[in-house]
C-alpha positions as CSV (number, residue, x, y, z in Angstrom):
1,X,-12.3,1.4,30.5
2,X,-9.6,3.2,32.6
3,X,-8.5,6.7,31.6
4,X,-5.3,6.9,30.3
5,X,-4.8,10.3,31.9
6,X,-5.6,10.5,35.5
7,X,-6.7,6.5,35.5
8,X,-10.2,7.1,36.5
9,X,-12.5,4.3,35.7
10,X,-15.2,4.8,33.4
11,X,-18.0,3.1,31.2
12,X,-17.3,1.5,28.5
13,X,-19.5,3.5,26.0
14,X,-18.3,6.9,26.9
15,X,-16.3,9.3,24.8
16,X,-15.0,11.6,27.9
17,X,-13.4,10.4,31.0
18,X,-15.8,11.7,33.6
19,X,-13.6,13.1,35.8
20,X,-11.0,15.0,33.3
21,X,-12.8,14.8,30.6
22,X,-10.0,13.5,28.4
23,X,-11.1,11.7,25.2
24,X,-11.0,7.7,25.8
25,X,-11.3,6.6,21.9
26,X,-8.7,5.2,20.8
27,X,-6.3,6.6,18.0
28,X,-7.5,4.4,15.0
29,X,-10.7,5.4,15.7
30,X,-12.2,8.1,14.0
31,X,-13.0,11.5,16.6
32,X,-16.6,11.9,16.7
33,X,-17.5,14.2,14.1
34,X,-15.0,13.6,11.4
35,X,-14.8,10.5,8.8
36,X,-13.1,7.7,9.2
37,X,-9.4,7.6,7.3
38,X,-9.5,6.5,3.6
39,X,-8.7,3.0,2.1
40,X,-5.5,3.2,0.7
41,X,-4.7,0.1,-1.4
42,X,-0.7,-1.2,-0.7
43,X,-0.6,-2.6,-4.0
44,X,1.8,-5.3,-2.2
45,X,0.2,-8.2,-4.4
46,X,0.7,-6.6,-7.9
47,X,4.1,-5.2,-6.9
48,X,4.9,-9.2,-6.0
49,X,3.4,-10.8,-8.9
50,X,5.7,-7.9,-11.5
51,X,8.5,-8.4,-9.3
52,X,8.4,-12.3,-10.0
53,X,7.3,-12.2,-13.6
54,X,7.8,-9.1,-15.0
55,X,11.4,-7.2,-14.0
56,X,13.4,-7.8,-10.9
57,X,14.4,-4.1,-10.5
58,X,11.6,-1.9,-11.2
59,X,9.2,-4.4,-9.1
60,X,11.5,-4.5,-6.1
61,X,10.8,-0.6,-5.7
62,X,7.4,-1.1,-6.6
63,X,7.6,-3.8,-3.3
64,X,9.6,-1.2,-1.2
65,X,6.6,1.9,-2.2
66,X,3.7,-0.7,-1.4
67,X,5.6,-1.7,1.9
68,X,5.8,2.0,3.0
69,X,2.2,2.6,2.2
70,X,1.3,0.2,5.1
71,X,4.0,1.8,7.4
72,X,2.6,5.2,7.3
73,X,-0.9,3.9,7.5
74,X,-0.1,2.5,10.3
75,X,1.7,5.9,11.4
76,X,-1.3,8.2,10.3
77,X,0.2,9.4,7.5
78,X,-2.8,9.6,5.4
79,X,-0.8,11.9,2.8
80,X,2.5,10.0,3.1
81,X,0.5,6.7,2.6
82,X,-1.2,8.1,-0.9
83,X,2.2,9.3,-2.5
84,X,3.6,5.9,-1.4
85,X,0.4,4.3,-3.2
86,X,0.7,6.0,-6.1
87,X,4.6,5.5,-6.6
88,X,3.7,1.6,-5.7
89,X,1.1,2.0,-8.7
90,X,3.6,3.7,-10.9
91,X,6.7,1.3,-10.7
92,X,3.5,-1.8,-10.8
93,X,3.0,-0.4,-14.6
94,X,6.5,0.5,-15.4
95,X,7.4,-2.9,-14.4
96,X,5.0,-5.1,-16.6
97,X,5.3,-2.3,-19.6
98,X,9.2,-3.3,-19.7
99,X,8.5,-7.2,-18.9
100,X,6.0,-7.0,-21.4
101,X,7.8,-5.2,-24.5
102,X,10.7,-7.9,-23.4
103,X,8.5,-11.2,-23.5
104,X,7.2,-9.3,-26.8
105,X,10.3,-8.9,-28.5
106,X,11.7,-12.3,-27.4
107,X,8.3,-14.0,-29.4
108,X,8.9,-12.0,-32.0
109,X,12.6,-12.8,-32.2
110,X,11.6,-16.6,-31.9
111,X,9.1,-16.7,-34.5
112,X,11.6,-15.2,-37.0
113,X,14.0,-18.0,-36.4
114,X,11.8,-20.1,-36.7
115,X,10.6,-18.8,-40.1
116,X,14.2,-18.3,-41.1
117,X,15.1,-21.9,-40.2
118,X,11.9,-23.4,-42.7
119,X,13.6,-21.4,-45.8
């Protein structure tokens, strides 16, 4: 492994580059000493599946929250990423509340035509 600072070349298992003694992990790996970065579930699948079955509008920014979440992931924006999440999650429920009063209210609608039809 070549360091990206002065371009020494060094083992492979080393944390310092022996000659400047700049750190050779990469970024997505965790420093030594501190814990690795969170899970942070996209919610991409639910925010789909709502978006499909559910309501178009509210699942659309539930898709656009969920997409973001992996962007700042990806950025190391740990904090970014969990407000992003948690909107994602939000918009997920408010979507299949509203698809599911509608579906709701359109069975119940069709049951009292029906009834309304056998008088």
């Amino acid at each position: 492994m070549f360091c990206t600072k002065c371009g020494t070349p060094n083992a492979d298992n080393v944390f310092q580059c022996a000659n400047c003694g700049q750190s050779l992990q990469s970024p997505t790996e965790p420093q030594q000493g501190q814990a690795p970065a969170p899970e942070i579930p996209t919610r991409l699948a639910p925010a789909i599946l709502v978006t499909l079955f559910c309501c178009q509008p509210f699942g659309i920014v539930a898709i656009v929250y969920a997409v973001l979440t992996s962007s700042k992931v990806a950025a190391g924006d740990i904090h970014g990423a969990m407000e992003c999440s948690d909107k994602a999650k939000f918009w997920c429920r408010l979507a299949f509340g509203l698809g599911l009063a509608v579906w709701l209210i359109y069975g119940a609608i069709m049951v009292l035509a029906g009834l309304a039809g056998n008088l």
